[in-house]
C-alpha positions as a Python dict, from the first residue, in 0.01 Angstrom:
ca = {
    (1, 'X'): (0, 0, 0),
    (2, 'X'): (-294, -164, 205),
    (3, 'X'): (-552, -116, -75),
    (4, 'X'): (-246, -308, -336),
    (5, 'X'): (-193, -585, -72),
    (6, 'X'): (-599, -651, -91),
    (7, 'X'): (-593, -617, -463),
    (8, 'X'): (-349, -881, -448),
    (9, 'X'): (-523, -1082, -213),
    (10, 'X'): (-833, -1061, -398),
    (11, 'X'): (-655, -1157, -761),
    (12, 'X'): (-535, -1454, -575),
    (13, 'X'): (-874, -1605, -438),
    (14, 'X'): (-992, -1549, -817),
    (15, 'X'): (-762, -1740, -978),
    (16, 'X'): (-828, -2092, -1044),
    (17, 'X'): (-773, -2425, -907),
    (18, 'X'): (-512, -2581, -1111),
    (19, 'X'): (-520, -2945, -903),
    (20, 'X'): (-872, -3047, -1021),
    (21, 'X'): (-789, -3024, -1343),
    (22, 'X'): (-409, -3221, -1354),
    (23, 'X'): (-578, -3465, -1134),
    (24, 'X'): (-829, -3471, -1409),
    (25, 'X'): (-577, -3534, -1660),
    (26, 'X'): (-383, -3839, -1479),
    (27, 'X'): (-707, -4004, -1500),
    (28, 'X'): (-773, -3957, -1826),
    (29, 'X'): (-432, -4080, -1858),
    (30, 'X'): (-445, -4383, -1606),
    (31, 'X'): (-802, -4476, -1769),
    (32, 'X'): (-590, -4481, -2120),
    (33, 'X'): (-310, -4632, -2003),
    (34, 'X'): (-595, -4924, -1864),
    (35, 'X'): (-722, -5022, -2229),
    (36, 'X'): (-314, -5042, -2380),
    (37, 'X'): (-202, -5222, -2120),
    (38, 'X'): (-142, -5593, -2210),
    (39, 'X'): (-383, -5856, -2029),
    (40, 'X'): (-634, -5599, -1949),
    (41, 'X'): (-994, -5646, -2086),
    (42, 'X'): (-1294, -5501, -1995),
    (43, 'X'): (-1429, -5808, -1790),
    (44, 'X'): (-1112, -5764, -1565),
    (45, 'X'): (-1128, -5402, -1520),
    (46, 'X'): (-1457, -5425, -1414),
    (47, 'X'): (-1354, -5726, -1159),
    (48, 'X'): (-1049, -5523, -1107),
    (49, 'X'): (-1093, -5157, -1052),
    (50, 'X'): (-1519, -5048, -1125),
    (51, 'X'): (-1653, -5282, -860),
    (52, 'X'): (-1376, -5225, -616),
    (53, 'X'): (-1392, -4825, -664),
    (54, 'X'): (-1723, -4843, -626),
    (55, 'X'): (-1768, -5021, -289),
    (56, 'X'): (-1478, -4811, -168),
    (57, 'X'): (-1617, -4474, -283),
    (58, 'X'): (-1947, -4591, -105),
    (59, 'X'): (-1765, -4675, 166),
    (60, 'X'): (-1635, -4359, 199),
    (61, 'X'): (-1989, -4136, 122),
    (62, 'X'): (-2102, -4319, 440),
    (63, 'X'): (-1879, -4266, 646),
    (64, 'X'): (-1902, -3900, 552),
    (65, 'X'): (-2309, -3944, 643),
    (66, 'X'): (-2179, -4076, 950),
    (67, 'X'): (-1982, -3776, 1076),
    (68, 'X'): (-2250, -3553, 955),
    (69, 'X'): (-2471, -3750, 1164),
    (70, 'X'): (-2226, -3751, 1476),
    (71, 'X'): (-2142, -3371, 1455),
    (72, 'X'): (-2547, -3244, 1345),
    (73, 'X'): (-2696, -3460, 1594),
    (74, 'X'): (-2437, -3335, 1909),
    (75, 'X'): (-2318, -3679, 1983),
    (76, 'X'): (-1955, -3570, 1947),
    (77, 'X'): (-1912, -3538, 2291),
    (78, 'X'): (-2118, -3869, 2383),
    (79, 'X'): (-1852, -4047, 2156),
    (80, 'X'): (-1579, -3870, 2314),
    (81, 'X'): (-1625, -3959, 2641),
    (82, 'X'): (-1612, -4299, 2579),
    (83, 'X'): (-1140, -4262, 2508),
    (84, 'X'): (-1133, -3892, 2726),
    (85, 'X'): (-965, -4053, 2967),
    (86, 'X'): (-677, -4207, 2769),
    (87, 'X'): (-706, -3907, 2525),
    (88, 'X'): (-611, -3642, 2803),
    (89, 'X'): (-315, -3837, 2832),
    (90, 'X'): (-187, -3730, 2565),
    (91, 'X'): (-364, -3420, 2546),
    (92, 'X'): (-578, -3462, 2257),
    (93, 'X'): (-897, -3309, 2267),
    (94, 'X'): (-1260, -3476, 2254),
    (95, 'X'): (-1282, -3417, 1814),
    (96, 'X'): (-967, -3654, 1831),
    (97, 'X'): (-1150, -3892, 2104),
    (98, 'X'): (-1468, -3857, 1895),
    (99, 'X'): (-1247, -3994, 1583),
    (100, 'X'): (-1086, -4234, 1772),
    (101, 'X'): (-1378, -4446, 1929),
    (102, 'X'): (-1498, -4409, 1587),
    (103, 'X'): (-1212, -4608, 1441),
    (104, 'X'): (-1296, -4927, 1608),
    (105, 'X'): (-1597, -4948, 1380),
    (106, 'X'): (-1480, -4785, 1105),
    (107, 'X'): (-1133, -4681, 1010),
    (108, 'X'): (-1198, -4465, 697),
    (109, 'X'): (-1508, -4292, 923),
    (110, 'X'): (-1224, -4210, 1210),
    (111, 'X'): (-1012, -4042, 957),
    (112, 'X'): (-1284, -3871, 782),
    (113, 'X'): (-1413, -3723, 1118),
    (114, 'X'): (-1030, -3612, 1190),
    (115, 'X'): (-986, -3462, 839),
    (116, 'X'): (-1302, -3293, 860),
    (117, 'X'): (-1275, -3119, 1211),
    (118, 'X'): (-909, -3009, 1050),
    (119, 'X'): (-1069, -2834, 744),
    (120, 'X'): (-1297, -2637, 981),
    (121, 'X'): (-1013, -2548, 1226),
    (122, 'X'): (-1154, -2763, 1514),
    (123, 'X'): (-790, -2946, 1530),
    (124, 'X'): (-438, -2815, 1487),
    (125, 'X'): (-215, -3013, 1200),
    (126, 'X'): (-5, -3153, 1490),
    (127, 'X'): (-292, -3297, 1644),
    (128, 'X'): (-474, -3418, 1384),
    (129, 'X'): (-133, -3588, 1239),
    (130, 'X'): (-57, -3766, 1566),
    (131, 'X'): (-434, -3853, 1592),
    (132, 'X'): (-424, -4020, 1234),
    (133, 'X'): (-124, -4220, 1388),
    (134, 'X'): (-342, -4318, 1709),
    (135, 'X'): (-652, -4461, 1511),
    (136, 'X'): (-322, -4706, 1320),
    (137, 'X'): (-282, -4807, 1641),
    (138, 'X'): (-538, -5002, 1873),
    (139, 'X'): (-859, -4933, 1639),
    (140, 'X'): (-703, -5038, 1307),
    (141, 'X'): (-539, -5398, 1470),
    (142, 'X'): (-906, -5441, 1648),
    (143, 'X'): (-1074, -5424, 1323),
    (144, 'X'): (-872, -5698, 1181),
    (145, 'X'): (-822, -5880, 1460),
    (146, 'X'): (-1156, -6139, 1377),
    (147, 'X'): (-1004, -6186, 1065),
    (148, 'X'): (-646, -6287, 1172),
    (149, 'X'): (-792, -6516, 1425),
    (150, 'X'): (-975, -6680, 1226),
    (151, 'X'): (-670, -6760, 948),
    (152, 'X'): (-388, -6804, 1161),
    (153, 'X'): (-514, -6998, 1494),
    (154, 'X'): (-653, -7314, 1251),
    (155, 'X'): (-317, -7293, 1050),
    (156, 'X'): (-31, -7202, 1268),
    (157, 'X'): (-181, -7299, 1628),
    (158, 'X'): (40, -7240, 1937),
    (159, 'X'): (300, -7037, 1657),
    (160, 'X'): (-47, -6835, 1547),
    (161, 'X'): (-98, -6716, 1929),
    (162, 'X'): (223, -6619, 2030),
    (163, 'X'): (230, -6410, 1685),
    (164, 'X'): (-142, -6251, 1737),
    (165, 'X'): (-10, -6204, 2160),
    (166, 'X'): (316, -6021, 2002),
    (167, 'X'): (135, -5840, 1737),
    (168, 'X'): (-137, -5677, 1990),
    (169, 'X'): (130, -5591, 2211),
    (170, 'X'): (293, -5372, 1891),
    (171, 'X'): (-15, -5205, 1882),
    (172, 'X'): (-51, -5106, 2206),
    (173, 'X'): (304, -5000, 2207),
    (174, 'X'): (232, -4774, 1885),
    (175, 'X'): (-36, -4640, 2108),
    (176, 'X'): (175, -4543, 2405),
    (177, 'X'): (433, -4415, 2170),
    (178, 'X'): (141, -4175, 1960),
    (179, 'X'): (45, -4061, 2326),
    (180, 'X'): (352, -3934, 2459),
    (181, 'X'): (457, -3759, 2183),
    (182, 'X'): (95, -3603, 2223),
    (183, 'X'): (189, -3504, 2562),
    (184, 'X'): (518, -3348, 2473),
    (185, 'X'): (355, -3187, 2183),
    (186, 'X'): (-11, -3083, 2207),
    (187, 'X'): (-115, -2836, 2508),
    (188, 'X'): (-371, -2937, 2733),
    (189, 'X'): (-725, -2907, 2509),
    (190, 'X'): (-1011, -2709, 2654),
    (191, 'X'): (-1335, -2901, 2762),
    (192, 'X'): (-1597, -2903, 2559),
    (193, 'X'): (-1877, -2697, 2728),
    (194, 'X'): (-2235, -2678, 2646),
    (195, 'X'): (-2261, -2270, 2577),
    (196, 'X'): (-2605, -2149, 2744),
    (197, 'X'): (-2886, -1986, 2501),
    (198, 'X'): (-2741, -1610, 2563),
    (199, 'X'): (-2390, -1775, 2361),
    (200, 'X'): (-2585, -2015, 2107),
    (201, 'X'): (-2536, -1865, 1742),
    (202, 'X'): (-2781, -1938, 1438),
    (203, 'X'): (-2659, -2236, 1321),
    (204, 'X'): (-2671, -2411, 1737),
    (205, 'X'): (-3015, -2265, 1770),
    (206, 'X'): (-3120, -2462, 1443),
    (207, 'X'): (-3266, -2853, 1487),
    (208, 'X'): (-3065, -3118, 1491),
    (209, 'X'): (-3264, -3267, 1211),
    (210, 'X'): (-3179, -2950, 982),
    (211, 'X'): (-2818, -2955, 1104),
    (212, 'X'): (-2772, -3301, 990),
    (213, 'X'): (-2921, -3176, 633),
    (214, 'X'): (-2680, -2948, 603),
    (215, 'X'): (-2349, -3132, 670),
    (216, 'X'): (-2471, -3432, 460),
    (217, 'X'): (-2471, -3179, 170),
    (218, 'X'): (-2189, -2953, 267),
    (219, 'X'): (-2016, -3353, 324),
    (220, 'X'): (-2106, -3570, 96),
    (221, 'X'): (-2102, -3455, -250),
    (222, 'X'): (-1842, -3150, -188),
    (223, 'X'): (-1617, -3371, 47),
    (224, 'X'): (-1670, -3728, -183),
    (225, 'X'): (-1594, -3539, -512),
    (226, 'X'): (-1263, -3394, -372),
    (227, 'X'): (-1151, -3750, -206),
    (228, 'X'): (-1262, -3937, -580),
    (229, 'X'): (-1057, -3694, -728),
    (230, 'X'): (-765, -3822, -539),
    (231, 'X'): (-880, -4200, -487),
    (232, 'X'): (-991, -4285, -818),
    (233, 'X'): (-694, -4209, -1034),
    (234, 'X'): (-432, -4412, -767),
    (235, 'X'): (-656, -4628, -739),
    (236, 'X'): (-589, -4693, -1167),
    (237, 'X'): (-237, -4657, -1116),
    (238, 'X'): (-244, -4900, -860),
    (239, 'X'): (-361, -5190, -1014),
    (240, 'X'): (-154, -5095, -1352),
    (241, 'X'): (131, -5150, -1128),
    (242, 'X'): (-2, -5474, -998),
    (243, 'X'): (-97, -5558, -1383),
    (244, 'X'): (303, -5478, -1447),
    (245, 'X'): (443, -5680, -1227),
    (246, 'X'): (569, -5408, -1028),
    (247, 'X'): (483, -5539, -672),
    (248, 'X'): (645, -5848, -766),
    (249, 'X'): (976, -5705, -816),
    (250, 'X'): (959, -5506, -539),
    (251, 'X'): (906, -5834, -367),
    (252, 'X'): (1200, -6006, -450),
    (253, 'X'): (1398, -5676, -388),
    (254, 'X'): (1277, -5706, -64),
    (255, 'X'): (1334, -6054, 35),
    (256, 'X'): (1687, -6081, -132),
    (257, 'X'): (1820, -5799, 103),
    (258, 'X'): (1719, -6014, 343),
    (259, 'X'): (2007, -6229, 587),
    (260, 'X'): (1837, -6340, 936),
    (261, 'X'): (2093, -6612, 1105),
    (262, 'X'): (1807, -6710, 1330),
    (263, 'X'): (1599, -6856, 1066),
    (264, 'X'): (1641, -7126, 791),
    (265, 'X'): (1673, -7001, 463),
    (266, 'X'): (1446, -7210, 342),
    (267, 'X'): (1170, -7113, 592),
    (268, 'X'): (1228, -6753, 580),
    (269, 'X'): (1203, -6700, 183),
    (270, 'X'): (913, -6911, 149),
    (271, 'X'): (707, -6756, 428),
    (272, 'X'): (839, -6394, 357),
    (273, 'X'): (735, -6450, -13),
    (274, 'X'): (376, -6583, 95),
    (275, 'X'): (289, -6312, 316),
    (276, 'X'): (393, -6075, 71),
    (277, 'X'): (161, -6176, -125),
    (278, 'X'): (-126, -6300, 64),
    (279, 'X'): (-131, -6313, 419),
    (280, 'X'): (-365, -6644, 396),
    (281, 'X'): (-111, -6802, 219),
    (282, 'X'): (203, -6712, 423),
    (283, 'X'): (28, -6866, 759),
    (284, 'X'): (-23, -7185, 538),
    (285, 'X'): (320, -7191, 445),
    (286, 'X'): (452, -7151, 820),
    (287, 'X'): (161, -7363, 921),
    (288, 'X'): (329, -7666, 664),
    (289, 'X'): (661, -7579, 759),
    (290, 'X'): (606, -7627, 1111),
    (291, 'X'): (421, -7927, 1087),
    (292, 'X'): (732, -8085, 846),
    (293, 'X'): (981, -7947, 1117),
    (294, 'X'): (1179, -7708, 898),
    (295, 'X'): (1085, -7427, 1174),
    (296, 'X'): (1061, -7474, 1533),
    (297, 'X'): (747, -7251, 1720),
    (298, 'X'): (1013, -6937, 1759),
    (299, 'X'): (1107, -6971, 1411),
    (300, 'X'): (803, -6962, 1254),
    (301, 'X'): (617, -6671, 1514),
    (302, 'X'): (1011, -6482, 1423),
    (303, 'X'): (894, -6542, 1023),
    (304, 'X'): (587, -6414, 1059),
    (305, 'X'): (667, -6115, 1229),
    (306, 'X'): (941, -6037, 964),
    (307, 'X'): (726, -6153, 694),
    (308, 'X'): (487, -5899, 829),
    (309, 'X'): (687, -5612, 854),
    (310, 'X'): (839, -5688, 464),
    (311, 'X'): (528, -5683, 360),
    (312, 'X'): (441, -5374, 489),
    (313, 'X'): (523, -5090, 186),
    (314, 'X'): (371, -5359, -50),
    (315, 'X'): (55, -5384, 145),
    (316, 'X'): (37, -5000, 230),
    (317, 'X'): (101, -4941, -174),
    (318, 'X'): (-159, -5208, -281),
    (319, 'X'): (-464, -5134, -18),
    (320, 'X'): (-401, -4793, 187),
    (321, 'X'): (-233, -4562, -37),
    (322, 'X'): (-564, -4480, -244),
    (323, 'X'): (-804, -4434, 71),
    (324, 'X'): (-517, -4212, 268),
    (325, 'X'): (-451, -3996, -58),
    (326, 'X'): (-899, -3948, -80),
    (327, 'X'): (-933, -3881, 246),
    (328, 'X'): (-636, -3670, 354),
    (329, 'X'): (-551, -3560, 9),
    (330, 'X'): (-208, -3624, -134),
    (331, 'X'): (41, -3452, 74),
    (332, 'X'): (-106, -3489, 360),
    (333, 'X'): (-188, -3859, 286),
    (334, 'X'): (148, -3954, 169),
    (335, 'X'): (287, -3823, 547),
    (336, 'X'): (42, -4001, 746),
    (337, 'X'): (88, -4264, 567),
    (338, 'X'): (464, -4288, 546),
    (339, 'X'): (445, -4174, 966),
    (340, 'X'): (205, -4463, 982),
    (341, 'X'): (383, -4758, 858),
    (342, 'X'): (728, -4635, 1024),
    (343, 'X'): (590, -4677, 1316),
    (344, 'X'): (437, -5023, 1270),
    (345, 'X'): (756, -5137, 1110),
    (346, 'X'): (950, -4988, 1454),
    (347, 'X'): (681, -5157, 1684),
    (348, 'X'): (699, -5476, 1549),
    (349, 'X'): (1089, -5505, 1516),
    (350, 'X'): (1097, -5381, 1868),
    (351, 'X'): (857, -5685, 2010),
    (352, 'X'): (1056, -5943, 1754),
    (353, 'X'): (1388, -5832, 1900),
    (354, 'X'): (1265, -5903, 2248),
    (355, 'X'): (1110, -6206, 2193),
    (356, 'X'): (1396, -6326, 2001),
    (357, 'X'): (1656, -6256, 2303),
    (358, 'X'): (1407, -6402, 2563),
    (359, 'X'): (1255, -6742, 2466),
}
């Protein structure tokens, strides 16, 4: 019975991969699908889709070299003393710290470390799940923070504030919520400890410089290959939606479900329609609107934040979909992903509701 179970066992390892090759096939199909497509030359797919792929996929292959780098070098724990503190909070342990001081700089190198210390068994699923969540929280509204200044404060003024104040506070409420459930959750991690030269094995004894060789190959082309496998096909498919008008339907599905009492009508469609699209454009909108006096200062912080959280399934379709589905592969990516933007959507309705019923 024993010697039939490994038989089995063994039959199973041998037998093939069938993922590479469907996701092989959608390609083939998406990259068809490219050159049929009406309005599509080769100019604009290589505006559209090569040069964008490319800087992404680059993207990615360093951030890989960076958590090589990180982990061969022993500077995981250096990193991860920099959030232990909040991260024993909610019980997370110093891989999750290590990924989450990372995000600040770099969210697709956070996730990468996370995803990477999963594969090797460093991190439970729960963890790492609720530790994607955390880096969408603080790190990811830090890293476009500059950039949201920078639009809205010129445009918008006192309204632009009061929206960037609310929006920040979101975050950090995403961030308290991603840390409880981490304390209900997770058990307490074990400190990292040095282990003395009796414990070391083979590959600890090794230099750091060879270490670092090693996970930049065992990283970098294994890991990259797997994630373009994943990234570059929806990454196709995304823009063949785009080029089929698909987000703009889903826009006006989305604003004509939409009744808010508080707001003009005018002021609400227009602004929910521009940030939709661009988020530029929807603080010049509110911006001109509030300037005309169509919306008052509530109004128009209120239309942003609903603009904001419409837009949010468009947005996570258009940009994040690809790099979650590369990194965390599609399952996996799809959950984090979905998990992710609930909870922004909750966070933000949550400090729009309050705001609404106190000024």
């Amino acid at each position: 019975m024993m010697q039939l179970e490994k038989q089995n066992n063994a039959q199973h390892k041998k037998r093939p991969k069938t993922a590479p090759y469907v996701w092989a096939a959608i390609t083939l199909l998406s990259i068809g699908l490219l050159f049929i497509t009406p309005g599509m030359s080769l100019p604009l797919i290589v505006h559209r889709i090569v040069w964008p792929l490319s800087r992404l996929l680059i993207i990615m292959a360093i951030s890989l070299g960076l958590s090589a780098l990180v982990e061969g070098m022993g500077w995981s724990e250096i990193v991860a003393k920099l959030s232990r503190p909040l991260m024993r909070t909610g019980n997370f342990s110093d891989w999750s710290g290590t990924a989450f001081t990372t995000a600040f700089l770099s969210g697709v190198a956070g996730n990468t470390i996370l995803w990477n210390a999963y594969k090797e068994k460093k991190l439970s699923k729960s963890e790492m799940l609720l530790a994607a969540l955390l880096n969408l929280g603080l790190p990811s509204y830090t890293l476009h923070l500059p950039t949201t200044i920078a639009i809205i404060i010129p445009l918008v003024g006192t309204a632009g504030f009061i929206y960037i104040s609310l929006t920040l506070i979101a975050a950090l409420l995403r961030t308290a919520i991603v840390l409880i459930l981490g304390r209900l959750i997770l058990s307490l991690p074990k400190k990292m400890k040095k282990p003395g030269p009796e414990h070391q094995n083979k590959e600890e004894l090794e230099p750091r410089k060879k270490q670092v060789k090693k996970l930049l190959l065992r990283y970098v082309p294994g890991r990259l290959s797997q994630i373009a496998m994943y990234t570059v096909p929806i990454y196709i498919i995304v823009v063949l939606l785009q080029q089929w008008d698909f987000f703009e339907w889903l826009q006006d599905k989305s604003t004509s479900i939409i009744s808010i009492e508080a707001l003009p009508v005018e002021g609400i469609s227009v602004v929910v329609f521009s940030i939709v699209a661009e988020f530029t454009a929807g603080a010049a909108a509110a911006g001109a609107m509030l300037n005309a006096g169509v919306l008052t200062v509530k109004e128009t912080v209120l239309a942003l934040l609903f603009g904001s959280v419409i837009a949010t399934p468009v947005r996570a379709l258009r940009h994040q979909l690809p790099r979650y589905l590369g990194i965390f592969q599609p399952k996996m990516g799809i959950i984090i992903l979905m998990m992710g933007q609930t909870l922004r959507i909750i966070s933000v309705v949550i400090v729009g509701v309050i705001y609404f019923l106190i000024y």
